[in-house]
C-alpha positions in Angstrom: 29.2 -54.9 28.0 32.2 -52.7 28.3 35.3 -54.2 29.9 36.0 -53.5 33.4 38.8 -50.9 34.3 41.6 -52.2 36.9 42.9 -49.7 39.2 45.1 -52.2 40.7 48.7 -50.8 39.6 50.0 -54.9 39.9 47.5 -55.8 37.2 49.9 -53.2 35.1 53.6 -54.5 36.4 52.6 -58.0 35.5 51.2 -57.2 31.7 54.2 -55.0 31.3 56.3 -58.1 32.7 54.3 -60.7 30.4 54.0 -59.0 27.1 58.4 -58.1 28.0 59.4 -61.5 29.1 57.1 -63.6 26.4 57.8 -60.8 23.5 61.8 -61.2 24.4 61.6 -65.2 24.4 59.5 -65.1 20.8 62.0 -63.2 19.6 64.8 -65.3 20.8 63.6 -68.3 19.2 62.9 -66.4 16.1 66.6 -65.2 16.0 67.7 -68.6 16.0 65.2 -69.8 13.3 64.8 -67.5 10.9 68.2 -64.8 11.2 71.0 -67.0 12.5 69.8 -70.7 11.4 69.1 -73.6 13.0 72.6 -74.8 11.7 74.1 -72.1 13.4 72.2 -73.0 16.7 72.8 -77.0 16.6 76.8 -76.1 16.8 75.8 -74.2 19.7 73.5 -76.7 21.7 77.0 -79.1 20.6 79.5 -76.8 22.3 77.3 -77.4 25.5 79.0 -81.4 25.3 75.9 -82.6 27.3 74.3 -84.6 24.2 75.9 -86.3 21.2 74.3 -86.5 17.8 71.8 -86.2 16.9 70.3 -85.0 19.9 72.1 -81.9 19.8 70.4 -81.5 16.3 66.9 -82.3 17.9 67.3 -80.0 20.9 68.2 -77.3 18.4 65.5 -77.9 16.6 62.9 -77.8 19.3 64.0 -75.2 22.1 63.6 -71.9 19.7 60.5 -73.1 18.7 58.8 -74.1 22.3 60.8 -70.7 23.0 58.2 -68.4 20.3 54.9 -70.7 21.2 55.6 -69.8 25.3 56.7 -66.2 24.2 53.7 -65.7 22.0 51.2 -67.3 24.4 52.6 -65.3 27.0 52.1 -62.2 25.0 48.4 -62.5 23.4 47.8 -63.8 26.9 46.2 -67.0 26.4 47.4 -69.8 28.0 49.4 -67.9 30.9 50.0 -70.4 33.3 51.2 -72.9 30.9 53.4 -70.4 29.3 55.0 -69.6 32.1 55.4 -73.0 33.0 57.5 -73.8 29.8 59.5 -70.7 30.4 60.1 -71.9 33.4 61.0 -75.3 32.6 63.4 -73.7 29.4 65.0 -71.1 31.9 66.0 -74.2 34.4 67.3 -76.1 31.2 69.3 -73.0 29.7 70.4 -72.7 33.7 71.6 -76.2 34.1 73.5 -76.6 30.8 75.5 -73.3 31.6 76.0 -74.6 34.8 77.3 -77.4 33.7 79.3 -75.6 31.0 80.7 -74.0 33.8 81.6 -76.2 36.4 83.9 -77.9 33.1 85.5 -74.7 32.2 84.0 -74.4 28.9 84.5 -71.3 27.0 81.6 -71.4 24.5 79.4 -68.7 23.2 76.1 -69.6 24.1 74.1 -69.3 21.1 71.1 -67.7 23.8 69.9 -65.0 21.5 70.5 -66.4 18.0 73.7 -64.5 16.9 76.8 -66.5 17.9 79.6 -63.8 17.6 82.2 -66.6 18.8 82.6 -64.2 21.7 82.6 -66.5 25.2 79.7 -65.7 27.5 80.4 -64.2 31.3 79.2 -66.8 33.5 78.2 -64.7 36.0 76.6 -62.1 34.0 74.4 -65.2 32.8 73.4 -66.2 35.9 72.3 -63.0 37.0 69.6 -63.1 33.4 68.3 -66.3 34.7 68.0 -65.0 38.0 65.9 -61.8 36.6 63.3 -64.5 34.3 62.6 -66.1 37.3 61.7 -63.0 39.3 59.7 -62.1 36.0 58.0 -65.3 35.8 57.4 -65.6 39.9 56.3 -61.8 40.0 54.0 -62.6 36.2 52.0 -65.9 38.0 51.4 -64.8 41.7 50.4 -61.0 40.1 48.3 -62.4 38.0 46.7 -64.9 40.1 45.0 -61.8 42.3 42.8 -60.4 39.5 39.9 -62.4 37.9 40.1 -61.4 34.6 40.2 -63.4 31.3 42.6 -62.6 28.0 40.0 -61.1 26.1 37.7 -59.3 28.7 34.6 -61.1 30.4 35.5 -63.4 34.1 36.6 -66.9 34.4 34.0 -69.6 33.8 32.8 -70.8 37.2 31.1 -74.0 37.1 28.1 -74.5 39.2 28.0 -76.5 42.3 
């Protein structure tokens, strides 16, 4: 059976949206890991001064990798709704600590894309990112909840009755 051909130009805005959002979030969290270190990124969740050790350590140690598992999900397409929901849920996290940072003055370099330059981030500037992944992620689900097709070709499973 060949696969079906969408004319439906949303269909194309929200793969171009999913495979740019999840393929910038996997490499995020591969930044962190593999290029900068998790060492690197620990003294970053610290300069945040919302957890003490060793949570900072465990944070760290978690977020770039929920970060490549949402980001690759997201990508392949598999998953999607949960994906989104954990971008959505690290976006709000990342949002609140910078808030926060904010609201205290803090100059820090956030450590966001795995290369801490010791330069301090523009709040603002910030904000306005977050703002954009939620568009993504809004525009991503409610696009994608028009068409019925699944990851790899084929419709959804309906179960009888």
């Amino acid at each position: 059976m060949a696969p079906r051909k969408s004319s439906d130009p949303a269909a194309y805005v929200a793969l171009a949206l999913r495979l740019a959002l999840g393929g910038y979030f996997a490499w995020s969290g591969y930044q962190k890991i593999f290029i900068a270190g998790l060492d690197n990124f620990t003294r970053a969740v610290g300069n945040y001064k919302m957890v003490q050790a060793p949570w900072d350590a465990m944070l760290a140690y978690t977020i770039p990798w929920m970060e490549i598992v949402c980001g690759v999900l997201l990508v392949i397409g598999l998953w999607k709704r949960g994906a989104l929901w954990g971008l959505a849920g690290l976006v709000g996290v990342f949002a609140f600590g910078v808030g926060q940072a904010w609201a205290r003055n803090l100059n820090i370099d956030c450590g966001c894309d795995g290369n801490p330059d010791g330069s301090p981030m523009n709040y603002s500037l910030k904000f306005l990112e977050f703002g954009l992944y939620w568009l993504a992620i809004f525009f991503i689900w409610f696009l994608g909840r028009k068409g019925s097709s699944h990851v790899f070709g084929g419709t959804r499973l309906k179960l009888p009755g």
